[in-house]
C-alpha positions as CSV (number, residue, x, y, z in Angstrom):
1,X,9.4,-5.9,10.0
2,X,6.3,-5.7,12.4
3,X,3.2,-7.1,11.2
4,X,0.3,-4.0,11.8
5,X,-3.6,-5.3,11.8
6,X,-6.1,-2.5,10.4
7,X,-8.9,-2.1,12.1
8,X,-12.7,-3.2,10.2
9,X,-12.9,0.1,10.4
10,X,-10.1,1.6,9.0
11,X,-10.3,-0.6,5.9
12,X,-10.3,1.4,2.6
13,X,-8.9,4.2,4.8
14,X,-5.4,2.5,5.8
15,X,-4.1,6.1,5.0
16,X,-5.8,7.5,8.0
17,X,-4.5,4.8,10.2
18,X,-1.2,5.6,9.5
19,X,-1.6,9.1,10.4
20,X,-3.5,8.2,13.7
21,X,-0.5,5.4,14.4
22,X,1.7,8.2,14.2
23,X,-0.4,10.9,16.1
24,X,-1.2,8.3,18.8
25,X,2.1,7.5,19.6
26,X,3.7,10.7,19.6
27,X,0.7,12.4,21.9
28,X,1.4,9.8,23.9
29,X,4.7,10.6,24.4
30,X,4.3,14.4,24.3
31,X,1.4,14.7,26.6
32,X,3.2,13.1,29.4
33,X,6.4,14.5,29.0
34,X,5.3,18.0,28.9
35,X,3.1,17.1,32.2
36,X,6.1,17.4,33.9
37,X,6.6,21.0,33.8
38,X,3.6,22.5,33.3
39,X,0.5,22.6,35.0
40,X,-2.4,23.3,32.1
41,X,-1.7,21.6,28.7
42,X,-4.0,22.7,25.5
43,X,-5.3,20.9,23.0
44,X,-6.6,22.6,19.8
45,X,-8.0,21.2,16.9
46,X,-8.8,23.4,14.1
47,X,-11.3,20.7,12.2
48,X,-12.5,18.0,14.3
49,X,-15.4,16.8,12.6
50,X,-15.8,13.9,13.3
51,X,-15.7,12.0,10.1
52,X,-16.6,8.8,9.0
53,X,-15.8,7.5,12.9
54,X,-16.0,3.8,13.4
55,X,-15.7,3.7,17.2
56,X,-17.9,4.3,19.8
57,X,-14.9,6.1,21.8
58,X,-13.7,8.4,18.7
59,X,-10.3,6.3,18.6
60,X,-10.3,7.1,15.3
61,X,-10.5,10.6,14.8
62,X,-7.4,12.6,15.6
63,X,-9.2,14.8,18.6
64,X,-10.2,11.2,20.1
65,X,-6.9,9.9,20.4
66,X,-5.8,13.6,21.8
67,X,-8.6,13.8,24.1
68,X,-7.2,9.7,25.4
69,X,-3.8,10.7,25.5
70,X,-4.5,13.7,27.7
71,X,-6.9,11.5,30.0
72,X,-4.3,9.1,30.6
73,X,-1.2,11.8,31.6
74,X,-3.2,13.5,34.0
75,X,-4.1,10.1,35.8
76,X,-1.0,9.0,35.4
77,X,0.7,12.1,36.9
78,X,-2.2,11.8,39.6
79,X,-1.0,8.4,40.3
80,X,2.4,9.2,40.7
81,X,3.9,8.0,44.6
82,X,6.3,10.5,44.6
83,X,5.8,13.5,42.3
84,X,2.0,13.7,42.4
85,X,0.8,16.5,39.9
86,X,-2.7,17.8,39.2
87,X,-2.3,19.0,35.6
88,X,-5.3,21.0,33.6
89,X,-6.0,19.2,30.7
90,X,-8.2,21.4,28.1
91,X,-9.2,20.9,24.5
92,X,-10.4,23.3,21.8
93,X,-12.3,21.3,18.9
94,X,-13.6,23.6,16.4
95,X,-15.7,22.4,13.3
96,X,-18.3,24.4,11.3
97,X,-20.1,21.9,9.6
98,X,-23.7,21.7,11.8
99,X,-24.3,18.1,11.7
100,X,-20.7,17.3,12.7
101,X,-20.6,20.4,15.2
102,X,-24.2,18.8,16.9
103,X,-22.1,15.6,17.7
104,X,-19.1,16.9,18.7
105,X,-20.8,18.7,21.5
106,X,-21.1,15.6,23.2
107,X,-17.6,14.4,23.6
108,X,-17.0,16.1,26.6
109,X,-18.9,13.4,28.5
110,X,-16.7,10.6,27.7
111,X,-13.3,12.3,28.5
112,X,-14.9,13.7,31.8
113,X,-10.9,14.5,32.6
114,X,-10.5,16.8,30.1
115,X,-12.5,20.3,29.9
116,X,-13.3,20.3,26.6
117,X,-14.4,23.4,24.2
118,X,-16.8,23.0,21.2
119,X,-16.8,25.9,18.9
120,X,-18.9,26.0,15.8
121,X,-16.7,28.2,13.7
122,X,-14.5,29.1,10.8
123,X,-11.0,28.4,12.3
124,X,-9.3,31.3,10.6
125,X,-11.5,33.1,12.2
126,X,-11.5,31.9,15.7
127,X,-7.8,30.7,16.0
128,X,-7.1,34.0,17.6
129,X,-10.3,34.0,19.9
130,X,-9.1,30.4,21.3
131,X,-4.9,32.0,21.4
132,X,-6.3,35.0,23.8
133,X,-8.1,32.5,26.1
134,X,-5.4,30.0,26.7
135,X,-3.0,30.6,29.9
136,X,0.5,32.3,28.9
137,X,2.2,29.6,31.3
138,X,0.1,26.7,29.2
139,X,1.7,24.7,27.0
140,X,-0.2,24.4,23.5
141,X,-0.8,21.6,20.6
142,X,-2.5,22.5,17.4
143,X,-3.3,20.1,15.1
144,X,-4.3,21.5,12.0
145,X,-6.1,19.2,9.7
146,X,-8.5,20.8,7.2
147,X,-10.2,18.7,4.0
148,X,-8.5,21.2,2.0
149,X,-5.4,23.4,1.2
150,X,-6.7,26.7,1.2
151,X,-5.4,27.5,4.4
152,X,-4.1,31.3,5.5
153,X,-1.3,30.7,7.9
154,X,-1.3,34.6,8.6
155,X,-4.7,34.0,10.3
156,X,-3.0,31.6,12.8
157,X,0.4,33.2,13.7
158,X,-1.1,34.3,17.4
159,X,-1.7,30.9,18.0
160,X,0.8,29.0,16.1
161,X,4.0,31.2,17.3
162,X,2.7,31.2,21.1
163,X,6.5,31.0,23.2
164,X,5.3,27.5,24.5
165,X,3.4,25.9,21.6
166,X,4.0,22.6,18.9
167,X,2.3,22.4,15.8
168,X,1.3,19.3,13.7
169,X,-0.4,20.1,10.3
170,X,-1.5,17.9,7.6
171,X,-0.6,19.1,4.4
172,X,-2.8,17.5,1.4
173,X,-0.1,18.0,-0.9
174,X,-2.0,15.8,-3.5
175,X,-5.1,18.1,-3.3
176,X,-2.3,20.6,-3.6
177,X,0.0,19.7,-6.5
178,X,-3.0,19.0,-9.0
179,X,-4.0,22.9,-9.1
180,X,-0.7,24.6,-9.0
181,X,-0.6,25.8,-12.6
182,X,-4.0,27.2,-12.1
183,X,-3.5,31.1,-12.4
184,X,-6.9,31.4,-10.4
185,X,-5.4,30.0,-7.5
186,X,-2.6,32.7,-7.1
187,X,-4.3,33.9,-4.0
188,X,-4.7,30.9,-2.2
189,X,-1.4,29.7,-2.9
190,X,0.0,33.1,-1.3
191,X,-2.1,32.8,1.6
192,X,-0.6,28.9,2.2
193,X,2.9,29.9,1.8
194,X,3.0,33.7,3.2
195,X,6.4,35.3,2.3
196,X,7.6,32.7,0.2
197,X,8.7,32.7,-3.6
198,X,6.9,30.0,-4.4
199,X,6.3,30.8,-8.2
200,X,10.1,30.6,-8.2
201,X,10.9,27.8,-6.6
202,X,8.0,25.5,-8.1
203,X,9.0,26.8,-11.7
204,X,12.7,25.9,-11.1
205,X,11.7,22.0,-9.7
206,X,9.5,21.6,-12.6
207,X,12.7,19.1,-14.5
208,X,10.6,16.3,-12.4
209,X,7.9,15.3,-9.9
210,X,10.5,13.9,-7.2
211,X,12.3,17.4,-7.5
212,X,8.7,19.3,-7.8
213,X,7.1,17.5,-4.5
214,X,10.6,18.3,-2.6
215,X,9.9,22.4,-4.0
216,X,6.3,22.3,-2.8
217,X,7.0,20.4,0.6
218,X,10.0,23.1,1.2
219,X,7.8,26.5,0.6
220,X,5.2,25.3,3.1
221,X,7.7,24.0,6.0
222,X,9.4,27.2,5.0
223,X,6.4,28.9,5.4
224,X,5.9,27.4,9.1
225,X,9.2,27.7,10.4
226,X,8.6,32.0,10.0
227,X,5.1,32.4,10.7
228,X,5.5,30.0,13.7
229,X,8.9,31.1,14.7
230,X,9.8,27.7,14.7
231,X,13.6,26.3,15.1
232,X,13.1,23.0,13.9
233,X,10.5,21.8,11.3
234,X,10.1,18.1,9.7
235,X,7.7,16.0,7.9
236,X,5.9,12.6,7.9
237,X,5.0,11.3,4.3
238,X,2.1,9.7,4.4
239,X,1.3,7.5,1.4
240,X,-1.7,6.1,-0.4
241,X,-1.7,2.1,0.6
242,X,0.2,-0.2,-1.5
243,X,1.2,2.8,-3.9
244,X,4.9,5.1,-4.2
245,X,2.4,8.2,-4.1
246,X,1.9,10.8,-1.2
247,X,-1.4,11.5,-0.1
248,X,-0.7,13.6,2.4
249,X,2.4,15.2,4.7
250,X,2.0,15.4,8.1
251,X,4.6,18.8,9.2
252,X,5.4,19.6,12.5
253,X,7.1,22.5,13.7
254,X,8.6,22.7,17.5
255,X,11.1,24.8,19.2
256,X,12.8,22.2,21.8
257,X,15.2,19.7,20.9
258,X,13.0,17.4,22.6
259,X,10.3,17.4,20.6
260,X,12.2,16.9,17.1
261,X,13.8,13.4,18.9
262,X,10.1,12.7,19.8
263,X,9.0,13.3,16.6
264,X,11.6,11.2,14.6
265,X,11.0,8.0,16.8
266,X,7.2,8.3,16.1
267,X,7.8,8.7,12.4
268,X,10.3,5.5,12.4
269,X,7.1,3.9,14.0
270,X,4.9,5.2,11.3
271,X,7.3,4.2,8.3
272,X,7.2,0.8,9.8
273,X,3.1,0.4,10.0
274,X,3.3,2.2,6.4
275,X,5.3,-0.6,5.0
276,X,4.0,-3.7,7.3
277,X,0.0,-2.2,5.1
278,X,1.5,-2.1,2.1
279,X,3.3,-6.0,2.6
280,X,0.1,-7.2,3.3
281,X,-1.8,-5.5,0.7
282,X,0.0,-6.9,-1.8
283,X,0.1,-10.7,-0.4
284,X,-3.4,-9.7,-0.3
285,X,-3.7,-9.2,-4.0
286,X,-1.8,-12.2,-5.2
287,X,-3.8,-14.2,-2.8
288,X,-6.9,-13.3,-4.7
289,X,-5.4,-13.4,-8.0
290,X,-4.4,-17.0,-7.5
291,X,-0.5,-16.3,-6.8
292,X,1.8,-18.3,-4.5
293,X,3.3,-16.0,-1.8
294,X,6.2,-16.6,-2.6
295,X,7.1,-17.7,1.2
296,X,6.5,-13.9,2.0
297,X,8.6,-12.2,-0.4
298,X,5.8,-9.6,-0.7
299,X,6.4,-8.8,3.2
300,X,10.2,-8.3,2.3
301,X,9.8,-6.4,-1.2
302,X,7.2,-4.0,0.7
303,X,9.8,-3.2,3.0
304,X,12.9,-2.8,0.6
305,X,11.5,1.0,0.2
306,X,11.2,1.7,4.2
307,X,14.5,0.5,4.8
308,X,17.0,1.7,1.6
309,X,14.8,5.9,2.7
310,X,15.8,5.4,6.4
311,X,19.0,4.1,5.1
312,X,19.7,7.4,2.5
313,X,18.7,9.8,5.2
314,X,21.3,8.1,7.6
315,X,24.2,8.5,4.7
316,X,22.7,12.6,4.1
317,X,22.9,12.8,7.4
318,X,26.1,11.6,8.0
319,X,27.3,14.5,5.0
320,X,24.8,17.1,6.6
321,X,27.3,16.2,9.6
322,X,30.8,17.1,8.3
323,X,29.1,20.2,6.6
324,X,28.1,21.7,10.0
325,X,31.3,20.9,11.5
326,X,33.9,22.2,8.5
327,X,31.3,25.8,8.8
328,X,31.0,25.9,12.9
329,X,34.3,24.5,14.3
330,X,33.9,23.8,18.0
331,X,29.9,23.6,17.7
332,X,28.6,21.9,20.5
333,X,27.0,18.3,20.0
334,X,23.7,19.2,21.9
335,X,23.0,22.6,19.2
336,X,24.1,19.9,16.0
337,X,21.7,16.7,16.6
338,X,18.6,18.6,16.5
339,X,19.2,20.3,13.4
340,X,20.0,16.6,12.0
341,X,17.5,15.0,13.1
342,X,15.1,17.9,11.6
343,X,16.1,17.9,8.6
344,X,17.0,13.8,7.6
345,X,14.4,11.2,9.3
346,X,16.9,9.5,11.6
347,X,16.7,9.2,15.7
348,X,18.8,10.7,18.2
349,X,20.0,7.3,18.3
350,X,21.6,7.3,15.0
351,X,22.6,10.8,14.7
352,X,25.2,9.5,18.0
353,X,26.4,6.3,16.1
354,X,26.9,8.3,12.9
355,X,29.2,10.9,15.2
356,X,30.6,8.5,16.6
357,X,32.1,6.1,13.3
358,X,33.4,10.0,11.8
359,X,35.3,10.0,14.7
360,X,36.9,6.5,14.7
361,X,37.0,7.3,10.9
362,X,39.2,10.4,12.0
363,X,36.8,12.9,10.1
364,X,35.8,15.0,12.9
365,X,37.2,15.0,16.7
366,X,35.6,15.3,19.6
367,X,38.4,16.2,22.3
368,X,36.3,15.8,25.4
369,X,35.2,12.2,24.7
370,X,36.0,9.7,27.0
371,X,37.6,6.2,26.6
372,X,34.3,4.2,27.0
373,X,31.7,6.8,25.7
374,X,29.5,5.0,22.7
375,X,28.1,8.5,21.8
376,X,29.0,12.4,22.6
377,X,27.3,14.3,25.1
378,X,25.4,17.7,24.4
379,X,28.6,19.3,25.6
380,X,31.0,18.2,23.4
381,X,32.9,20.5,21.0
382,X,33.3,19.0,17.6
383,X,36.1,20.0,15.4
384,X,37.6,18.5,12.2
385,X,40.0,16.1,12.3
């Protein structure tokens, strides 16, 4: 397992670095990917703040590390030797908090790459202000991060289900969960999951909290995929530190294959950090309680979890699998490892090896694949065997 070191200033916060470990290396990713093919890429963040920053640069606060990752595609792209591209970088940070609003006016100066929009402003009220002002050819990211849950997804549909658009929000389902049975918040909860029996569902899940968090998690990634217009939507759990209890999800809703296979590296990434916190804040604790270490078994024990989730999303998505193949025979490979890969956290990479040990295990047959292929191409048929 890698071995993460929290920032000084991220300590009592490791929570938030997981999130930003995620975001940083999927924006990464994303941003100069999508540089390729298009020539102005969006930013928007619904509640910037910033809060409780520690750096100088704002490298940890989520519109920092955006604002960075956009700064270093379009140099990058400007560097290229051979495919040179000038690509418009822009950022929408709203917040409507004065104090916070007065210093986020000033960021544009430090990303002097970026042409960056302040807005002091409700979101819901401005999200479809900000949707009318970006480019139809521009490809947008929203990040959609309030201190809340009362959140009307309605409100954001022209901005959320633009054609060329991704969507990261973080869900505070333990804000969430602790108010569900109040009647008073009917309202809000029909607002956050528009079009969604949610009474229903969350009254049939209530046999446990496992089966209750899966119920809530469902109605607002439910929720998403239609107001968005979404094809693929997933999830990041992000945990308190050292605890089996999630603070927050982080849900993400795309409409290219790309993006999901993106996504799930990034979250293996995340996991990984998650777990590496966790080791060391339990080594931590017996250090200061007087406890041998045990030669490390905390490290390993703190990873047991990581590895037997990744490990039970492989095996349901191995069954996932066989179920799409024995409904669609002759679906084509490159239509069946997205929808895997959204709904189980495994990589592109495992989603081939799994294919390809049903086929040596004669459960499904790919007739197109050749004598020294390791994994199928998007253009193989699948039938069963």
């Amino acid at each position: 397992m890698i071995e993460i070191e929290v920032p000084p200033h991220y300590v009592g916060r490791e929570q938030a670095f997981v999130k930003h470990y995620f975001l940083r290396n999927y924006l990464e990713r994303l941003v100069h990917k999508i540089s390729s093919a298009y020539d102005e890429v969006v930013y928007v963040d619904g509640y910037s703040g910033p809060w409780k920053s520690g750096d100088e640069g704002y490298s940890d606060t989520s519109f920092g590390i955006a604002l960075q990752s956009l700064t270093a595609a379009r140099e990058s792209w400007l560097g290229m030797p051979h495919r040179k591209r000038s690509v418009l970088m822009t950022a929408h940070l709203v917040e409507k908090q004065e104090q916070p609003f007065l210093e986020l006016q000033t960021i544009g100066s430090l990303f002097p790459e970026v042409t960056v929009h302040p807005h002091r402003a409700d979101f819901l009220s401005i999200a479809p202000d900000i949707a009318s002002a970006i480019p139809r050819r521009a490809f947008t990211f929203s990040l959609i991060d309030p201190k809340g849950f009362k959140l009307d997804l309605e409100a954001l549909r022209t901005l959320i289900a633009r054609p060329q658009s991704e969507v990261v929000f973080n869900f505070m389902f333990d804000f969430a969960n602790r108010f569900t049975a109040l009647a008073s918040l009917g309202d809000t909860y029909d607002r956050l999951f528009p079009g969604i029996d949610w009474r229903g569902r969350l009254s049939a899940a209530d046999a446990g909290p496992s089966e209750r968090k899966a119920a809530f998690l469902s109605c607002f990634k439910d929720a998403v995929k239609a107001v968005g217009d979404y094809k693929y939507v997933a999830d990041v759990d992000i945990r308190y530190p050292g605890k089996d209890r999630t603070f927050y999800f982080l849900i993400y809703g795309t409409r290219d294959p790309t993006g999901i296979e993106v996504f799930r590296d990034c979250q293996v990434k995340a996991l990984e950090a998650q777990s590496s916190i966790a080791g060391q804040r339990s080594l931590d604790r017996r250090e200061t309680n007087g406890l041998p270490s045990l030669f490390g078994s905390e490290w390993e024990s703190a990873s047991v979890s990581h590895r037997k989730f990744l490990d039970d999303e492989r095996r349901d998505a191995r069954d996932r699998l066989l179920e799409i193949v024995r409904a669609e025979p002759g679906v084509k490979w490159g239509s069946v490892w997205p929808r895997m890969l959204a709904e189980h956290a495994i990589r592109k990479t495992d989603a081939g090896a799994i294919a390809a040990v049903l086929q040596k295990e004669r459960l499904i047959y790919f007739p197109d694949w050749g004598a020294k292929k390791r994994t199928p191409d998007d253009s193989y048929k699948i039938y069963t065997a």
